[in-house]
Structures are given as structure tokens and as C-alpha cells.
TORPA-4810 file (N, C-alpha, C, O; in nm, 3 decimals):
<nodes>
NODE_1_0.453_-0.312_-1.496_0.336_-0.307_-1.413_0.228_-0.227_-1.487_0.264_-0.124_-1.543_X
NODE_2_0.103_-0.264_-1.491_0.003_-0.196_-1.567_-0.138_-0.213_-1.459_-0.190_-0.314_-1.413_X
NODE_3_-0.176_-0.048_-1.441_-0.269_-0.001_-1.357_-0.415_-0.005_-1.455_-0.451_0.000_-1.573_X
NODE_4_-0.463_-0.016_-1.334_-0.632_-0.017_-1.408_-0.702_0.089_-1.301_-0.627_0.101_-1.204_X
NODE_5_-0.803_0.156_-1.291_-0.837_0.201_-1.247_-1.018_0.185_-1.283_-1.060_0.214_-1.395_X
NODE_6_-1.098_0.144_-1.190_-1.220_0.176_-1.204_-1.277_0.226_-1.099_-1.218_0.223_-0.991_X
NODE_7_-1.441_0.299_-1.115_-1.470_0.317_-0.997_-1.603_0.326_-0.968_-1.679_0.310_-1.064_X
NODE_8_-1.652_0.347_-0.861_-1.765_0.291_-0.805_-1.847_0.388_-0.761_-1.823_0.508_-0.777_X
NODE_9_-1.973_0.333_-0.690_-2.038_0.469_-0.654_-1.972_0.513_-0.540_-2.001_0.630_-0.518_X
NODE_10_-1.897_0.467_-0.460_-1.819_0.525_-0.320_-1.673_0.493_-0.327_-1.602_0.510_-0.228_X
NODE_11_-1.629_0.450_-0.433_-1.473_0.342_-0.397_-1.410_0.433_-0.548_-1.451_0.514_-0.631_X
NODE_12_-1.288_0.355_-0.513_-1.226_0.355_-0.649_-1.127_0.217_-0.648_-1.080_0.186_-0.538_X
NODE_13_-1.098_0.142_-0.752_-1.103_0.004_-0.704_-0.970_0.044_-0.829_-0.979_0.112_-0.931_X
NODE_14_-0.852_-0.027_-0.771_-0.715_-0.028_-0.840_-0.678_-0.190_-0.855_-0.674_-0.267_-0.760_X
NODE_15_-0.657_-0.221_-0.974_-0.639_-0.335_-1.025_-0.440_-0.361_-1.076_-0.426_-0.384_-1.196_X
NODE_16_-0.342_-0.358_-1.015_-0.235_-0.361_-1.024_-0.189_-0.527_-1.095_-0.198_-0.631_-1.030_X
NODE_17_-0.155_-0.520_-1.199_-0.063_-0.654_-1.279_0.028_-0.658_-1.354_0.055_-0.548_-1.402_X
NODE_18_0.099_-0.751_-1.391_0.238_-0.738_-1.446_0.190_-0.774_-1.581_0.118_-0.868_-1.615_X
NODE_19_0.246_-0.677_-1.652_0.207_-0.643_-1.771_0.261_-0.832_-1.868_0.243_-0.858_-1.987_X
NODE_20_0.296_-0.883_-1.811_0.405_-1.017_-1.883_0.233_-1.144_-1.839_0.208_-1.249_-1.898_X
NODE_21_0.174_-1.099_-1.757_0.058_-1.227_-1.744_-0.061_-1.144_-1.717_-0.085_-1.058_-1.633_X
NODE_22_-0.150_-1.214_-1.848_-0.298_-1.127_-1.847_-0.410_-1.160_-1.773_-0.520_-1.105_-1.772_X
NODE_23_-0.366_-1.269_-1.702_-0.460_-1.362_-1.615_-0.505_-1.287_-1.508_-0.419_-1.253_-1.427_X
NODE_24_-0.610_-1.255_-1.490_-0.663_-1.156_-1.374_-0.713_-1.202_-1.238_-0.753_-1.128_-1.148_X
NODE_25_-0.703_-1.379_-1.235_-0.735_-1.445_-1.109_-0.622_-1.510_-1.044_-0.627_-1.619_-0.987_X
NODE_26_-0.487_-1.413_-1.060_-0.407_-1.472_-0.999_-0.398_-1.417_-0.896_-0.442_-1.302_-0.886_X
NODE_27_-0.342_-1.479_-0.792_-0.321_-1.410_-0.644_-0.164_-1.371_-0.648_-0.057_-1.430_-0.659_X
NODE_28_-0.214_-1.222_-0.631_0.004_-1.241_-0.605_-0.026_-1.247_-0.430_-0.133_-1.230_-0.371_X
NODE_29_0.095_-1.273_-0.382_0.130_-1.312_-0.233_0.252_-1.164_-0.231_0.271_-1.097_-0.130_X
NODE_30_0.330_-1.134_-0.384_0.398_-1.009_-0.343_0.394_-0.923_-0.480_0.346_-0.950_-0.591_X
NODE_31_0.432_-0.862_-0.453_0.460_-0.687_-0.629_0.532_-0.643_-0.581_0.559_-0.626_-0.462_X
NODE_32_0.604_-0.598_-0.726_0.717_-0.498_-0.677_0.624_-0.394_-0.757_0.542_-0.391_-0.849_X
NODE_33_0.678_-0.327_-0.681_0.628_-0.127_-0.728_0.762_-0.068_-0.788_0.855_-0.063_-0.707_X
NODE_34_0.789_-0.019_-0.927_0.926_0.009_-0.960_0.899_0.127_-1.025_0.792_0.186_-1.037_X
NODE_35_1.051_0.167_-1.080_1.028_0.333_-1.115_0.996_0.320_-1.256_1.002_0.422_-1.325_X
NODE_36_0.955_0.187_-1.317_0.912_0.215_-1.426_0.703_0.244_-1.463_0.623_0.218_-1.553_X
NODE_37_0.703_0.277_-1.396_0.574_0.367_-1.343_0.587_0.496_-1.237_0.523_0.499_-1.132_X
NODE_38_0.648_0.567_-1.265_0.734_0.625_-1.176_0.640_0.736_-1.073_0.676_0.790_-0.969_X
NODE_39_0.493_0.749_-1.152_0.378_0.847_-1.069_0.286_0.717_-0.987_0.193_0.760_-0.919_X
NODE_40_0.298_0.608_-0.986_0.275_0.503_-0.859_0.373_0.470_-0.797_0.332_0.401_-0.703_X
NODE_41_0.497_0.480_-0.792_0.644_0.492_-0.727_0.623_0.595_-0.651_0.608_0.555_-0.535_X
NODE_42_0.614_0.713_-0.658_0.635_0.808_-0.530_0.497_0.842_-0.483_0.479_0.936_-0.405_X
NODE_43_0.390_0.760_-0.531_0.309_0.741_-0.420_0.340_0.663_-0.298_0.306_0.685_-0.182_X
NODE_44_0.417_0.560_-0.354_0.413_0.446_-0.230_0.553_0.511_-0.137_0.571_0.481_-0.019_X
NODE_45_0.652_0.612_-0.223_0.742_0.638_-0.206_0.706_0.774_-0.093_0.766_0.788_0.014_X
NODE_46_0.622_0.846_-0.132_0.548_0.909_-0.008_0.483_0.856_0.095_0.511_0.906_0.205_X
NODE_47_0.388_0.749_0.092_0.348_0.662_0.188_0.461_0.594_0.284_0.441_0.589_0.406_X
NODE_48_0.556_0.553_0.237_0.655_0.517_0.309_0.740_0.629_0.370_0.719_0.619_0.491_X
NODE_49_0.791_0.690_0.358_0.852_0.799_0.389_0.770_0.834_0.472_0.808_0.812_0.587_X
NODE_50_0.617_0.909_0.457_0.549_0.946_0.575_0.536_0.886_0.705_0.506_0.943_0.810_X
NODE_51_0.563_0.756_0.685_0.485_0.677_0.751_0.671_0.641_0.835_0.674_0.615_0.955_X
NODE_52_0.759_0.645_0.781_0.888_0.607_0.858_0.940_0.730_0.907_1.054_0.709_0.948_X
NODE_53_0.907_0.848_0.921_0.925_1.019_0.954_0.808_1.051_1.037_0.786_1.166_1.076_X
NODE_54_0.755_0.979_1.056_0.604_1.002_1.131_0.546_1.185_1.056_0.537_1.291_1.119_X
NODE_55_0.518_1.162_0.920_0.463_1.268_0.888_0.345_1.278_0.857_0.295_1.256_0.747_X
NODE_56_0.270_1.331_1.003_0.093_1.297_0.960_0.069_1.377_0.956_0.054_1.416_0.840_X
NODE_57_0.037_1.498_1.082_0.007_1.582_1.049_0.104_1.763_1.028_0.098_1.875_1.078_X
NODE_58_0.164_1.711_0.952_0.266_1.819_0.933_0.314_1.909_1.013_0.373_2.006_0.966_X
NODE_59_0.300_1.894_1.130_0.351_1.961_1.265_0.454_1.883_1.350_0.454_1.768_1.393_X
NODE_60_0.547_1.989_1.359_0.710_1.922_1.398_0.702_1.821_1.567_0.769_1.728_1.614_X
NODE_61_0.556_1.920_1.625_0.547_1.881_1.776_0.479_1.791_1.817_0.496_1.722_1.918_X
NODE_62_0.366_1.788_1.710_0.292_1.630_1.740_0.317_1.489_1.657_0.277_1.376_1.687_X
NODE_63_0.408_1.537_1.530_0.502_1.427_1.454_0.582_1.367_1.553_0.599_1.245_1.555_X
NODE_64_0.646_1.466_1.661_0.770_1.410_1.695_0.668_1.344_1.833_0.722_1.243_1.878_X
NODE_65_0.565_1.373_1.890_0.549_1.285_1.984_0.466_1.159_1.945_0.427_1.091_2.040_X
NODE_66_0.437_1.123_1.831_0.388_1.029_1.772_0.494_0.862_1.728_0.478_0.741_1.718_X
NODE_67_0.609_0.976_1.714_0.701_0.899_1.670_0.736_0.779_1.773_0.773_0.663_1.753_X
NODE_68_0.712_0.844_1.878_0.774_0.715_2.005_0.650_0.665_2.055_0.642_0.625_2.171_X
NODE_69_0.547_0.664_1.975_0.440_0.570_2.007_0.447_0.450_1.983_0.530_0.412_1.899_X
NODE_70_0.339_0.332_2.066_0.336_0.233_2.099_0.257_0.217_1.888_0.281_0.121_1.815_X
NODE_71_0.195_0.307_1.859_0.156_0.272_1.695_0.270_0.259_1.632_0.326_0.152_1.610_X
NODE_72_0.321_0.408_1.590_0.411_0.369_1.537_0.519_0.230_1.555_0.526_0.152_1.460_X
NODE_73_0.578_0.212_1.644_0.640_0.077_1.689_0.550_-0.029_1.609_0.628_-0.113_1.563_X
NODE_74_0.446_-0.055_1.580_0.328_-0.137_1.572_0.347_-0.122_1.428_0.349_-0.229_1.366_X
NODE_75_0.362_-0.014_1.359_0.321_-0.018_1.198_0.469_-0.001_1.126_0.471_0.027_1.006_X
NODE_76_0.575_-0.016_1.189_0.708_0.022_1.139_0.775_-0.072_1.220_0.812_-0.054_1.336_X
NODE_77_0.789_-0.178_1.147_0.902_-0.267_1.233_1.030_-0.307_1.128_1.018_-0.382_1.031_X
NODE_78_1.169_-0.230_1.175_1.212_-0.288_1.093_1.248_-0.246_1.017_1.349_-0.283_0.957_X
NODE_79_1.189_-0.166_0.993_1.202_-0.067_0.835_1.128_-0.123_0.725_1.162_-0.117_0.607_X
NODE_80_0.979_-0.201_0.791_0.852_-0.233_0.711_0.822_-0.193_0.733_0.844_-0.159_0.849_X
NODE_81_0.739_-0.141_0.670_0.564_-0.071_0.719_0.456_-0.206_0.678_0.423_-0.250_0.568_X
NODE_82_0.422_-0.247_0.813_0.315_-0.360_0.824_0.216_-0.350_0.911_0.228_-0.331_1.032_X
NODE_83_0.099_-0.366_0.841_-0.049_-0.290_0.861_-0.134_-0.476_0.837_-0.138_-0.557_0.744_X
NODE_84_-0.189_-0.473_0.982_-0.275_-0.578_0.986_-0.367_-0.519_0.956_-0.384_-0.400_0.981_X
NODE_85_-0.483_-0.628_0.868_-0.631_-0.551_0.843_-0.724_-0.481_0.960_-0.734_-0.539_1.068_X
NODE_86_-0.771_-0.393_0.943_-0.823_-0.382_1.069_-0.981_-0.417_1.070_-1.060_-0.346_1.132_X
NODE_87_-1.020_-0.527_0.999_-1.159_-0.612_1.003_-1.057_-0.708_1.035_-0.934_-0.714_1.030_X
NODE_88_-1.162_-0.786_1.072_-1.141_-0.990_1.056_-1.149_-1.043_0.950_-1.218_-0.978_0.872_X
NODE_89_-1.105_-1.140_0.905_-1.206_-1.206_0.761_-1.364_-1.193_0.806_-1.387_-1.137_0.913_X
NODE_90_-1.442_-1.229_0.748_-1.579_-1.212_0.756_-1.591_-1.361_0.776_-1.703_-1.364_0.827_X
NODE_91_-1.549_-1.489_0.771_-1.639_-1.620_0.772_-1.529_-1.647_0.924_-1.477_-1.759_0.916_X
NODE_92_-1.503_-1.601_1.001_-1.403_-1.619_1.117_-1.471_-1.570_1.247_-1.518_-1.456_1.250_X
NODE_93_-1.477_-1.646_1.350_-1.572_-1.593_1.462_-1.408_-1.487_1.518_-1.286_-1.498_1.504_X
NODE_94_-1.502_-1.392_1.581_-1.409_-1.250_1.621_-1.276_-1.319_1.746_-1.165_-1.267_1.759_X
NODE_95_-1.312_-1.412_1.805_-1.202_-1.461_1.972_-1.136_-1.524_1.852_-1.040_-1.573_1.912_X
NODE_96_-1.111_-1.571_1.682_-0.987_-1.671_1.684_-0.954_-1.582_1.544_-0.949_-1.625_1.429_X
NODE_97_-0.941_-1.487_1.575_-0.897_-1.410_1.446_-0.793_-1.391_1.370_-0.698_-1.323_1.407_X
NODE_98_-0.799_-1.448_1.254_-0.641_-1.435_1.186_-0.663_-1.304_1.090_-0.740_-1.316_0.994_X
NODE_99_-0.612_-1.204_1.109_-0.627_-1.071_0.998_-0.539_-1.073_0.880_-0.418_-1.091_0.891_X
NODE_100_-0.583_-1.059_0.796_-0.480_-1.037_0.665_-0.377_-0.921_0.678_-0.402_-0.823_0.750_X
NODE_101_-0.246_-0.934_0.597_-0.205_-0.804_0.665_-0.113_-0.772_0.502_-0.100_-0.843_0.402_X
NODE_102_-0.069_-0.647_0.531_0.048_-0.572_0.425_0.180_-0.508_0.460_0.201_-0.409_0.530_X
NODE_103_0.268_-0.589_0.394_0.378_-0.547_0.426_0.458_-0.445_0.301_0.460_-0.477_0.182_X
NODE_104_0.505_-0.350_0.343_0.569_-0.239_0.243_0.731_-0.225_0.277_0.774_-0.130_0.343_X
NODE_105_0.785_-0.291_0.243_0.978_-0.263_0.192_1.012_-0.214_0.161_0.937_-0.184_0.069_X
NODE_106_1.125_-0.131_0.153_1.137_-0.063_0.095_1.315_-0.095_0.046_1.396_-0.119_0.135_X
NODE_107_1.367_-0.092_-0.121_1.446_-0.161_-0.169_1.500_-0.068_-0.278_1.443_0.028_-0.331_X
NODE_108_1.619_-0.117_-0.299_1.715_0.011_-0.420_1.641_0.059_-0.458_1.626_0.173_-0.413_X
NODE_109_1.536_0.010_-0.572_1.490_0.133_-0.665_1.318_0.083_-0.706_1.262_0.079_-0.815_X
NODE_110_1.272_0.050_-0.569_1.146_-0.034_-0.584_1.108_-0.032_-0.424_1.182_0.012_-0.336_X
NODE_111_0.957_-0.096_-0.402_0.917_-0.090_-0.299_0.814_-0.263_-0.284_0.712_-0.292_-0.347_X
NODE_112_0.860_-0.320_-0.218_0.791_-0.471_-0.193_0.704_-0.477_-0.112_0.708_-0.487_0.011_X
NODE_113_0.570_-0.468_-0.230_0.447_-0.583_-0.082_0.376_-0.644_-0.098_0.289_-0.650_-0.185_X
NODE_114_0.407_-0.721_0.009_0.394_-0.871_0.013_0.253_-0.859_0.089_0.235_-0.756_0.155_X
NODE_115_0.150_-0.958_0.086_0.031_-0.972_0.100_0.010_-1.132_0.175_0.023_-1.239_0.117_X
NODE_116_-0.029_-1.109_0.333_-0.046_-1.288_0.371_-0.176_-1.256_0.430_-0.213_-1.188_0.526_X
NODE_117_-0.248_-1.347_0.316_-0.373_-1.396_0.377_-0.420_-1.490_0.488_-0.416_-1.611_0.465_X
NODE_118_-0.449_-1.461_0.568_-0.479_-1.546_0.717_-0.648_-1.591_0.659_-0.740_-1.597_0.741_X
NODE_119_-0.664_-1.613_0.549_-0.847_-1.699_0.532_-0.807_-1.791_0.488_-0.769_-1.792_0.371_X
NODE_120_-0.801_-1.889_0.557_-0.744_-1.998_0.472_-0.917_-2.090_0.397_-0.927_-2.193_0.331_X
NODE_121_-1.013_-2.002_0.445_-1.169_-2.074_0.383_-1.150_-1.985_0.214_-1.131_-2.058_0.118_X
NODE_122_-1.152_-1.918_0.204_-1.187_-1.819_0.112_-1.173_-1.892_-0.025_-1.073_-1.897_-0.096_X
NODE_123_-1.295_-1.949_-0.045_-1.259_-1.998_-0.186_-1.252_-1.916_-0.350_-1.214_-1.943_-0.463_X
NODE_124_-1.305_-1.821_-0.288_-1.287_-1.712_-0.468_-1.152_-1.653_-0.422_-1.122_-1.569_-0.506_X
NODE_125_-1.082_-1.658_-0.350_-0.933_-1.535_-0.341_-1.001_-1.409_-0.344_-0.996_-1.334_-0.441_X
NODE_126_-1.069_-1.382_-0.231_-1.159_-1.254_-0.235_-1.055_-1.201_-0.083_-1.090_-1.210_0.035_X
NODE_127_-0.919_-1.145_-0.141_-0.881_-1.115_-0.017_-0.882_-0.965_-0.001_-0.869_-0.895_-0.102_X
NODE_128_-0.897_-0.903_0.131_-0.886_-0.766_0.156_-0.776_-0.729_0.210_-0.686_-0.812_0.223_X
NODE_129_-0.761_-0.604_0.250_-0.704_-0.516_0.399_-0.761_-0.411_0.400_-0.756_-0.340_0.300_X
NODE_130_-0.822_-0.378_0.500_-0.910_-0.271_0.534_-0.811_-0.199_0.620_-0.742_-0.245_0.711_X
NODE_131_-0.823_-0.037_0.556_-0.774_0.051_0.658_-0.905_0.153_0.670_-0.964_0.225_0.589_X
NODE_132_-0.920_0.121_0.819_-1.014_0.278_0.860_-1.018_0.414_0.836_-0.907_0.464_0.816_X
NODE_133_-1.086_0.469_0.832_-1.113_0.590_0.834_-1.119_0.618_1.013_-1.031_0.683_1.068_X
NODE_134_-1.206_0.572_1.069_-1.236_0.603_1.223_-1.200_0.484_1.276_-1.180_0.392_1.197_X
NODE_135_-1.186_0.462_1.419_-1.127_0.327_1.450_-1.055_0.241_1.424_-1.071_0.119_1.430_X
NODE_136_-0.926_0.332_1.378_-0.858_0.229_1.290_-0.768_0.209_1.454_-0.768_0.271_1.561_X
NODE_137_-0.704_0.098_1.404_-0.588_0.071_1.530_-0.451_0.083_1.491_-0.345_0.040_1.537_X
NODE_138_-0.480_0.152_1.397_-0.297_0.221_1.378_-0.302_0.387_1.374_-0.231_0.460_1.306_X
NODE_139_-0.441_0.435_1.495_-0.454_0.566_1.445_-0.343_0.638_1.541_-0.320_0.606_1.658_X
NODE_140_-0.274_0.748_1.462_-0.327_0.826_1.358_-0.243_0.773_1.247_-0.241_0.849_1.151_X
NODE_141_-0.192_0.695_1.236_-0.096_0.632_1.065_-0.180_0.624_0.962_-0.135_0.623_0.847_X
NODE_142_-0.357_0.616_0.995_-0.428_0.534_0.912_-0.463_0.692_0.776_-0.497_0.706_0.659_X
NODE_143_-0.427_0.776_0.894_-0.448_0.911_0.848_-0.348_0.923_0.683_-0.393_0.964_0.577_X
NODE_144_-0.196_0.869_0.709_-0.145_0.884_0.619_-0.196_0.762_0.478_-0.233_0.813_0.372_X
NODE_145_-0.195_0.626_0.489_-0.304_0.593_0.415_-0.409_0.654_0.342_-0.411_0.650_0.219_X
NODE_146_-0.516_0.722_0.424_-0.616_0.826_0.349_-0.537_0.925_0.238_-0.555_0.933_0.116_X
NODE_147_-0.470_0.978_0.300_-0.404_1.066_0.179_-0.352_0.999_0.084_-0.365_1.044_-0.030_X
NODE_148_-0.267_0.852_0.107_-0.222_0.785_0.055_-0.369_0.757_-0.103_-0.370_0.779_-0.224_X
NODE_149_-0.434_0.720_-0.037_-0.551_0.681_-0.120_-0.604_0.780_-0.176_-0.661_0.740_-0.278_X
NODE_150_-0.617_0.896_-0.161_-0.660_1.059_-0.221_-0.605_1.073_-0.300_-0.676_1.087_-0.399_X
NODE_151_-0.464_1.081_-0.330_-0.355_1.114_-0.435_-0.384_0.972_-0.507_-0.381_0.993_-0.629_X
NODE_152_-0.411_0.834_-0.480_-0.421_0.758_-0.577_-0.535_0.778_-0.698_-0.525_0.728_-0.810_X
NODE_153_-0.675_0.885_-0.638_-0.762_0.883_-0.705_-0.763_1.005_-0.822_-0.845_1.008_-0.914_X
NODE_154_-0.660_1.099_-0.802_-0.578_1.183_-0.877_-0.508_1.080_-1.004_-0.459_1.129_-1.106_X
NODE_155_-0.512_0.953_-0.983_-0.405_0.922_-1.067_-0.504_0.854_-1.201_-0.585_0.764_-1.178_X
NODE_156_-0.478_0.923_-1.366_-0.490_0.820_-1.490_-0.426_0.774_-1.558_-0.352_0.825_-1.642_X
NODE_157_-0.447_0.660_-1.529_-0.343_0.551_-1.607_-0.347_0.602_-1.750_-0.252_0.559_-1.816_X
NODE_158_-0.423_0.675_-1.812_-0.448_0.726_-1.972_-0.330_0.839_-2.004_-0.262_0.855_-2.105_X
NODE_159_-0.333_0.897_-1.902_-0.220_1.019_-1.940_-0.097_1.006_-1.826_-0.118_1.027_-1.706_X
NODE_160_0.063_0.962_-1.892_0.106_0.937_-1.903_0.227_1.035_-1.935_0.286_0.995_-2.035_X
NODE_161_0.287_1.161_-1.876_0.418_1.190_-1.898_0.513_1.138_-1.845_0.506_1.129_-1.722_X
NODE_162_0.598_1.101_-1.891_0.780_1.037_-1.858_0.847_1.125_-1.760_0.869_1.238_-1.804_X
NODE_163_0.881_1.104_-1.650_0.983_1.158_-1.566_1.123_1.140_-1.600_1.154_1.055_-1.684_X
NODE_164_1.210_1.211_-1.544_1.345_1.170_-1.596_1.377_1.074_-1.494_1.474_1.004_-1.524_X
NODE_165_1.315_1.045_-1.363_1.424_0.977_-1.339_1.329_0.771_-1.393_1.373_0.656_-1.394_X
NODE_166_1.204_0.830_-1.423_1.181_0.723_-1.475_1.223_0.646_-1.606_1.214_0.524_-1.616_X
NODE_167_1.279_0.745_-1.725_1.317_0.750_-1.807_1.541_0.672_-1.785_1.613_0.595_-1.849_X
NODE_168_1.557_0.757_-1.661_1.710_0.648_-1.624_1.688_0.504_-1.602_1.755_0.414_-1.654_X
NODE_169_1.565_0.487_-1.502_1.562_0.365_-1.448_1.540_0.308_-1.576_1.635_0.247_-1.624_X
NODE_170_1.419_0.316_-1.652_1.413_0.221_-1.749_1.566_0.217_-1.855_1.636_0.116_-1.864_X
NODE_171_1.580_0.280_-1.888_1.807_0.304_-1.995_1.849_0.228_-1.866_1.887_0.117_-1.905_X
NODE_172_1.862_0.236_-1.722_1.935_0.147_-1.689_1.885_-0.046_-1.674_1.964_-0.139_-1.652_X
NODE_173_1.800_-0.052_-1.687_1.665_-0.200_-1.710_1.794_-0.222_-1.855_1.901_-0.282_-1.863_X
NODE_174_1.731_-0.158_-1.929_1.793_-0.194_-2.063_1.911_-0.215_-2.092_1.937_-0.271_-2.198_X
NODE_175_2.023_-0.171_-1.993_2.134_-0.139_-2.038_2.285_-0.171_-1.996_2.379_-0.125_-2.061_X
</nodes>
């Protein structure tokens, strides 16, 4: 997997591809996230975890009454974490709305997500998922996202130390 990172005057825009196809207009529908990137692994590996522990805001008393919310239920089914966009597509009148959504798996030594686009107009593959900041409808989960996305902007693909346990996974790939 090979990260790109650029950024914008307000964004920071992450370009994720498999290092085996250089083609940049492909749509994946899924990625695996593996430990052979092992500082984008326990991002998603924190995102998930937070998000299946209900750890938002680091307090034992409002984690735990969050947990038996009608959200949570909503963003954890299963032992996915699946997050409908919270826009519409944009060329879709609002009463027949199909939202794009993201699904996060979680698997031996990797994390799967899968991406279904509900635009079926969209002729550039200009697909999104929007998570809120305010109004989101998975609040407060959307909260862990944000952080999720904070620690991503911490991350350069340029510098590069080896973890050990990234360093097993790959000896075991090989071996």
C-alpha cells in the first residue's frame, strides 16, 4: 500500500493505492489496510477500537452511557463499523436519497473497507463520504473520526521508521 499525502488550503487529501497498479482512476469498491504500513494500521486500528469500546470522550461514565445508544447500534453492526455519508450525492433530489457509505472490518492482521457508492449518475467516479464536524448523525462517533483524521495529518509518508511488529508481519508475508 503506498500513501500520498497532499494538501490544501483547508483539507488534507489522502490518496491510498496498491503499490502493484499505478493507475490512479481506478475505483476500488474495497482496501485492505495491513501491517505492512504499520503507522496507517493503528490508525485505523485506533479508529476501530474506539469506535467498538465507545471511546470518545475518555470518560468511563459517559462512554458507558453512549455505548447502549441507538448511534452506536447504528455505526457498529456486527462488528463493522459502517458510516453512511452524512450528505446526499449532490445530483440526487434529498426525498430519494441513496448515501454512499464505509464499511471498516476488522480481520487477522488487517482491516477491510469496502466503499458502496449509491450515485449510480456520477460519471468521473467522484465518490465521497462525508463525516461532520456538527450535525453529523452518528454524533458523538463522528467525534472519534475527527481525531481519527487529526492523527492522519501527523502522518509523512517521507519518514518512515520500521516497527517490530511491522517488521514480523512483513518475515511472516515472506516466509
Amino acid at each position: 500500500m503506498k500513501v500520498e499525502r497532499s494538501e490544501g488550503y483547508c483539507y488534507f487529501d489522502y490518496k491510498l493505492t496498491d503499490h502493484n497498479n499505478k493507475d490512479n482512476y481506478i475505483k476500488y469498491d474495497s482496501f485492505l489496510i495491513t501491517k505492512e504500513n504499520y503507522y496507517i494500521y493503528e490508525y485505523f486500528n485506533q479508529l476501530y477500537s474506539d469506535i467498538e469500546n465507545c471511546n470518545v470522550y475518555n470518560d468511563e461514565y459517559l462512554d458507558g452511557k453512549i455505548c447502549d445508544s441507538y448511534q452506536h447500534s447504528n455505526i457498529f453492526q456486527d462488528g463493522i463499523v459502517v458510516f453512511e455519508s452524512d450528505d446526499p450525492n449532490d445530483d440526487e433530489k434529498f426525498d430519494e436519497v441513496n448515501f454512499n457509505v464505509l464499511k471498516i472490518s476488522k480481520e487477522e492482521d488487517k482491516y477491510k473497507l469496502e466503499f458502496i457508492f449509491n450515485n449510480s449518475k456520477d460519471k468521473f467516479m467522484n465518490h465521497s463520504i462525508r463525516i461532520r464536524n456538527s450535525g453529523s448523525k452518528y454524533h458523538p462517533f463522528n467525534i472519534v473520526f475527527m481525531n481519527f483524521f487529526r492523527s492522519l495529518q501527523e502522518y509523512d509518508p517521507e519518514y518512515h521508521q520500521m516497527y517490530i511488529e511491522e517488521y514480523v508481519y512483513k518475515k511472516k508475508l515472506r516466509g
